[in-house]
Every structure is written in C-alpha cells, then in structure tokens.
C-alpha positions in Angstrom: 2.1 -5.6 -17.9 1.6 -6.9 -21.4 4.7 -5.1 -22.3 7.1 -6.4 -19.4 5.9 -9.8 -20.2 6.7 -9.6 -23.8 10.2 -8.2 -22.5 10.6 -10.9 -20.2 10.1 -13.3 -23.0 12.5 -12.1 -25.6 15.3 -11.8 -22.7 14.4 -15.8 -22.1 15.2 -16.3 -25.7 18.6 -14.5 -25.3 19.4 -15.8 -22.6 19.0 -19.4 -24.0 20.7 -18.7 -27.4 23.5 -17.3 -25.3 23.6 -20.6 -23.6 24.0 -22.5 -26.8 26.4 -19.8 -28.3 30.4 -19.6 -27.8 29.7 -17.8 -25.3 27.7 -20.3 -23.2 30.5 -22.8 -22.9 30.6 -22.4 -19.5 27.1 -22.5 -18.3 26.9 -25.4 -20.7 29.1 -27.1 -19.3 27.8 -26.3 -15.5 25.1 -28.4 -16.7 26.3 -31.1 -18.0 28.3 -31.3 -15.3 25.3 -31.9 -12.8 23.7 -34.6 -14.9 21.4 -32.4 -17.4 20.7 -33.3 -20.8 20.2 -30.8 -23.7 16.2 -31.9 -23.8 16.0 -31.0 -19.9 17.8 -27.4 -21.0 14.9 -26.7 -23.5 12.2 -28.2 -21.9 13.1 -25.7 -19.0 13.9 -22.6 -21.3 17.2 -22.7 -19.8 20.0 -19.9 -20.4 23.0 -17.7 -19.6 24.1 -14.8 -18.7 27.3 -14.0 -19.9 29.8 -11.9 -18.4 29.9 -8.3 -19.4 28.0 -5.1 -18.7 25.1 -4.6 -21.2 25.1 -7.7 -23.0 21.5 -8.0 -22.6 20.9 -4.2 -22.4 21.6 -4.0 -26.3 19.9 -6.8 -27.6 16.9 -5.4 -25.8 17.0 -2.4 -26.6 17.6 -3.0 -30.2 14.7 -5.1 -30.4 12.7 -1.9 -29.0 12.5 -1.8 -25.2 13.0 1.3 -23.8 14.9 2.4 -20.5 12.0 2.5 -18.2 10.7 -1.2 -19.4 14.2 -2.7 -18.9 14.1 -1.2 -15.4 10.5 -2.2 -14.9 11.3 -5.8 -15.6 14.0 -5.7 -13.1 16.6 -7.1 -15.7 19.0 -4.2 -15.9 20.3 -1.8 -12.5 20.8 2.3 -13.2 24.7 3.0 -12.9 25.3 5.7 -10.5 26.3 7.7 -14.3 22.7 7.0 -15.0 24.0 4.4 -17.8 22.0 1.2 -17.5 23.8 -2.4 -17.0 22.9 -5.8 -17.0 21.2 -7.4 -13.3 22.4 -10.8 -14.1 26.0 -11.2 -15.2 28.0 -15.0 -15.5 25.0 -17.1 -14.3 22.8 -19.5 -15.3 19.1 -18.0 -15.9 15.8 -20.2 -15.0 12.6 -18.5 -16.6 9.9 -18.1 -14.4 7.1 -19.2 -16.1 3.3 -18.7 -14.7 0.3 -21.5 -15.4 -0.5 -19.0 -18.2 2.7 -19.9 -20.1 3.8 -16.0 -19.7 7.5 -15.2 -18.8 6.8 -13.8 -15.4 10.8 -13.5 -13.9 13.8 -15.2 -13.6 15.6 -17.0 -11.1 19.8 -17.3 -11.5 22.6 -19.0 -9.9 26.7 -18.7 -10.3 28.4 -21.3 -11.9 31.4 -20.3 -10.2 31.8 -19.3 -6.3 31.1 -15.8 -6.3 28.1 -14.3 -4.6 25.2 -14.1 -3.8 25.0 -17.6 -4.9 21.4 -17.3 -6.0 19.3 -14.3 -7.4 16.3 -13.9 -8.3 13.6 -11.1 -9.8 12.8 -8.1 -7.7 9.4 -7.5 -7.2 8.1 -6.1 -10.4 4.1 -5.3 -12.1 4.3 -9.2 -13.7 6.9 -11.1 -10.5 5.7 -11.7 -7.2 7.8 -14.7 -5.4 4.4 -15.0 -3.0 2.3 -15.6 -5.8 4.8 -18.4 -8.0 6.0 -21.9 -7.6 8.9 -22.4 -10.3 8.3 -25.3 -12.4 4.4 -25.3 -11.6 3.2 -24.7 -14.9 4.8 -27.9 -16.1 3.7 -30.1 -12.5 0.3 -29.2 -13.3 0.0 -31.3 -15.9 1.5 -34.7 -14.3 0.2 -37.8 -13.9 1.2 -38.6 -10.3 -1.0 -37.9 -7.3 0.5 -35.1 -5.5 3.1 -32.3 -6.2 6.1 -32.4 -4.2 7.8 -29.0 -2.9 11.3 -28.6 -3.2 13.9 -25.7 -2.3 15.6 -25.1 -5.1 15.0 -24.6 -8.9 17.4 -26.8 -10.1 16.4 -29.4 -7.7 12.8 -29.4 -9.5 14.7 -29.7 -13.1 16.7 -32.6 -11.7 13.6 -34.9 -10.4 12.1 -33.9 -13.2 14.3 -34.9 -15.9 14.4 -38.4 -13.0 10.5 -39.2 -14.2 9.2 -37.0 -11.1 7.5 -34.5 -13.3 5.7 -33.2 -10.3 8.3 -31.3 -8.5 7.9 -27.4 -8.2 10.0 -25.2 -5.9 9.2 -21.3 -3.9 11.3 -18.8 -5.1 13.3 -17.9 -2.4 10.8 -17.7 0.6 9.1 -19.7 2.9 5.6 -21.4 1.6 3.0 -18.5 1.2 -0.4 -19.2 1.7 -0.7 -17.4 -1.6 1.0 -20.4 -2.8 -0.9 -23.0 -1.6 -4.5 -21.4 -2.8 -2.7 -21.9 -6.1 -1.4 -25.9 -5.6 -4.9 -26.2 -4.2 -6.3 -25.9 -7.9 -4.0 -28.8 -9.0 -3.5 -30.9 -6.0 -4.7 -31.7 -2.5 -2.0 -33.9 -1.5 2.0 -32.3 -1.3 4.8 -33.8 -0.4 7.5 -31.9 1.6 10.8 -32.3 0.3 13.7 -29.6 1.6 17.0 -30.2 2.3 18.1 -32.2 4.9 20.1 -28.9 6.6 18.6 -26.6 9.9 17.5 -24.3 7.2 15.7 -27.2 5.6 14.0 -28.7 8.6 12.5 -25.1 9.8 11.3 -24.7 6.5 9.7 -27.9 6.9 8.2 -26.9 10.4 7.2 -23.5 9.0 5.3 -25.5 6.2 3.5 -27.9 8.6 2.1 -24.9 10.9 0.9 -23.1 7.2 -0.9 -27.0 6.3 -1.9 -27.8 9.6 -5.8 -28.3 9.6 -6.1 -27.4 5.8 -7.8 -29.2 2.8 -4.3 -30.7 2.3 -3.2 -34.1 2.6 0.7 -33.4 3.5 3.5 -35.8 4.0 7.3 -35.3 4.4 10.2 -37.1 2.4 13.6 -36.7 4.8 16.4 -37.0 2.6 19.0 -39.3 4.4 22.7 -38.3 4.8 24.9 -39.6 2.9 28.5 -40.6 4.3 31.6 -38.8 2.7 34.7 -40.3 4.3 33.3 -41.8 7.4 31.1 -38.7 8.1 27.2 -38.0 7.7 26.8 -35.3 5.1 23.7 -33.2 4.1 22.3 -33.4 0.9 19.2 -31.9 -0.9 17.4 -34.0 -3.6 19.3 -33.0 -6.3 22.7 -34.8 -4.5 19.8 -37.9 -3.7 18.9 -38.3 -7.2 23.2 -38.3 -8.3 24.5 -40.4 -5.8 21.2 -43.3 -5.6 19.3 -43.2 -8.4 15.3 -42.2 -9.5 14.4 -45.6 -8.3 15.7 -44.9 -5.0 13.9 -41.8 -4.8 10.9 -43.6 -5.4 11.1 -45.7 -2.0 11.8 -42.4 -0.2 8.5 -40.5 -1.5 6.3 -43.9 -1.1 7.9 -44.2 2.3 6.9 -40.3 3.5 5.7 -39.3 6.9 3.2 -37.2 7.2 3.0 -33.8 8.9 1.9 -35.1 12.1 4.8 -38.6 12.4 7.3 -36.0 11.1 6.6 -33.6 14.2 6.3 -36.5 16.3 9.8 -37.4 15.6 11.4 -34.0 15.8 10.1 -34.0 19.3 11.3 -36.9 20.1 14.4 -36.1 19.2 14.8 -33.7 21.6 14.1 -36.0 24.6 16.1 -38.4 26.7 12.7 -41.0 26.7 15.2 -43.5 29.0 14.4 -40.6 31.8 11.3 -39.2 33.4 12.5 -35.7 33.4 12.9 -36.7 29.2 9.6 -38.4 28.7 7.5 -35.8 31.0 9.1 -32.7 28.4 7.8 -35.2 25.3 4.7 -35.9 26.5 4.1 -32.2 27.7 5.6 -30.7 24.5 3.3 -33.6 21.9 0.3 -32.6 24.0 0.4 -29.3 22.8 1.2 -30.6 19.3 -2.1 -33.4 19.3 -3.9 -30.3 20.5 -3.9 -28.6 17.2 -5.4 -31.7 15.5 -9.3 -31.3 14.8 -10.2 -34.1 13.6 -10.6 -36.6 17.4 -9.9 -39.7 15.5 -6.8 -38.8 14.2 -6.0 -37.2 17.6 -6.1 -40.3 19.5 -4.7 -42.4 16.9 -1.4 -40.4 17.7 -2.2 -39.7 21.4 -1.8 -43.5 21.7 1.4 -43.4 19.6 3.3 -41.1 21.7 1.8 -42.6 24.7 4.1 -45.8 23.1 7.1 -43.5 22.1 7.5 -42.2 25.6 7.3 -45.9 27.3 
C-alpha cells in the first residue's frame, strides 16, 4: 500500500508538469477555456495525460516502479503482447486525494469528444470509489456550515475556485453509506446539488432514501434551466456558476429545500391537483412518504402542508 501510494504520487507530479509542458497546451487550454485560473490548477494538483502509448510508463519506471506496481495502481493496461501502456491517454487527470493528504487515484475526462467521457481508477489496494469524496480533503477544512455534494469533479473545482470551498463530489456512483460515515466526521448538515437532468434528480431521490431518518440535516439546491434560444436547457453547477455568477449561487444554496419539501414537490409534480382522481394519487402517494418520518412533529408539520397542496 505504501508503495502504490508513493506511485500514485510521483504520477500526480507528471501528470501536472505535463500539463504545464509543451505538451499540455491542450489541456491547458481546456481549462482556461471553462473559467480556471492557474492557482485553481495547483491548488487541485491538476494534470495531463498526453497522447501516446507509454508516456507515463517510462517516467515511472525510470524512477523505479516495477511492472506489477504500475499494474497494481491501475495506471497502465497489459497489451495483449504482454507490453504495458498507459490507462489514461489525452485527458485531463484529477488526483484523488484522501483526508490523509495521500494520492489515493485519479479521476480523468477528454478534452475532446471521444469516449468514455469520464474515467476513473479501477478498484485497487489504496482506491475505493465507496470509500472517497473528491475534493473532501480540502472541504474539510471550510468555514461554511455544511458540505454540499456535487456530481462531477470539475463541478467541485469550479465552486470552489467561486468562494464555495465546501463542495466535494462521489466518484462515479451513487452516495455510499460508506460515504456519509465519513462527511459525518466533518459535517451534519449536506446540501444536495446534482444536475438538473433525470440522471440528476434520481440521484437526488436515491440520496434522500440513504439520509432519510439519519443524523443529517439535508437540504436540496435545484439548479434552474437556463433558456438557450427560447428553450429550457439543463445545466449542472458548473454551467450555474458561468452563466450567473458566485453571488447567484449563493441565493440558490440559502434558498434550498430540504429532503422532505424536495419530495413533496416531485410528487406533486406528477399529479393533476385540479382533479380528484389527481389529488387522491398525491395524497395516497405523500402518505406513504410522511410515513417514513420519525420524528411526529415534523410529520404533521408536512401532513398539514400537503393537506394545502392537494386543496
């Protein structure tokens, strides 16, 4: 373990000298392109992966590494002529770093249109997506009340680099409760902040049903559409924090829902409330919902709410 992490931290420092090399020009100017200053690219470790076969695979192994740690760290694939080449290739490459400060994976994304879009670590002895939030080990350390949870890593560099220095993101799956026994040593109050897509909103459902009834206080920020020529468009908070502003942003996270008023309108939403057929399906379909609330207080605070919202 000690050696993958070590391994894992020389290839971040490759990675990010290749970035401001020659050869990084173009995930350089990928960056800049979405807003990112050069602080923001080493406060975040960023780097590059430039296009080529063993790139990576030399340095390392040149600095020591052997075969089976290069393969163990999940940062090289074994040719079908058993030579070894480089996993990442022409992408942007986010360290993974843990509240320890160690190296722990990487995440990556194309700078161009060529898939997969995003990739990340495999499961390795030092990288499990469970057991991380990216950007955590800098959110720890903020100032504000609560740590908001984001889809993407470069949405957590944006909003950070916006003042909101307590954005962290999962790696690629679905909040774990792995994750959330470790925002509970930081935090007990998260704001929900996906993307305002399907995807987004079941991850947002999913999330609520892992929170429900926990030691969390939870409440969910719903990014607005944004009109492009005449028609609604989805954004996540990376396209929020371009097109409006930090300050902006601000009004939406003091604005959140929580869990329960976020449900409560997504099942709503579904209905026809001007008919009875409508308002008997919301009332049967919240009563289910209220059901799962312990605490009686809060139960008829929204008992009576609904009771309003159906008429």
């Amino acid at each position: 373990r000690k050696r993958i992490l070590e391994l894992n931290r020389d290839a971040a420092r490759y990675f990010h000298r290749t970035l401001m090399s020659e050869a990084g020009r173009p995930g350089r100017a990928y960056l800049i392109g979405r807003g990112l200053t050069r602080d923001t690219i080493v406060h975040f470790g960023i780097g590059y992966a430039a296009e080529g076969w063993d790139g990576l695979t030399n340095a390392m192994r040149q600095q020591g590494y052997t075969k089976e740690e290069l393969l163990a760290a999940g940062l090289v694939v074994n040719g079908k002529n058993g030579r070894l080449y480089d996993k990442f290739r022409n992408r942007l490459m986010l360290p993974v770093i843990d509240t320890r400060g160690d190296v722990v994976g990487f995440g990556s994304r194309v700078i161009d249109n060529s898939e997969p879009k995003y990739m990340n670590t495999t499961e390795t002895i030092t990288y499990s997506k469970r057991r991380i939030l990216y950007g955590l080990n800098l959110a720890k350390k903020t100032k504000r009340p609560n740590i908001i949870l984001c889809e993407g890593n470069l949405d957590v560099v944006t909003l950070h680099q916006a003042g909101f220095d307590n954005a962290v993101a999962s790696m690629g799956t679905a909040l774990t409760v792995e994750q959330t026994r470790l925002l509970s040593r930081f935090t007990k109050e998260l704001v929900l902040c996906y993307d305002n897509d399907n995807a987004g909103q079941l991850a947002t459902q999913r999330a609520l049903e892992l929170l429900n009834n926990s030691e969390f206080s939870v409440k969910v920020l719903k990014l607005p559409n944004r009109m492009v020529d005449g028609k609604p468009t989805k954004q996540d908070a990376d396209d929020f924090i371009k097109n409006y502003g930090p300050a902006a942003f601000e009004n939406l996270l003091s604005g959140s829902e929580n869990g329960v008023e976020f449900r409560m309108t997504q099942i709503a939403a579904r209905y026809d409330l001007t008919s009875d057929e409508g308002r008997i399906g919301y009332a049967g379909e919240m009563a289910e919902e209220l059901c799962r609330l312990e605490n009686a207080v809060e139960r008829d605070v929204y008992t009576n709410r609904a009771a309003q919202t159906a008429g």
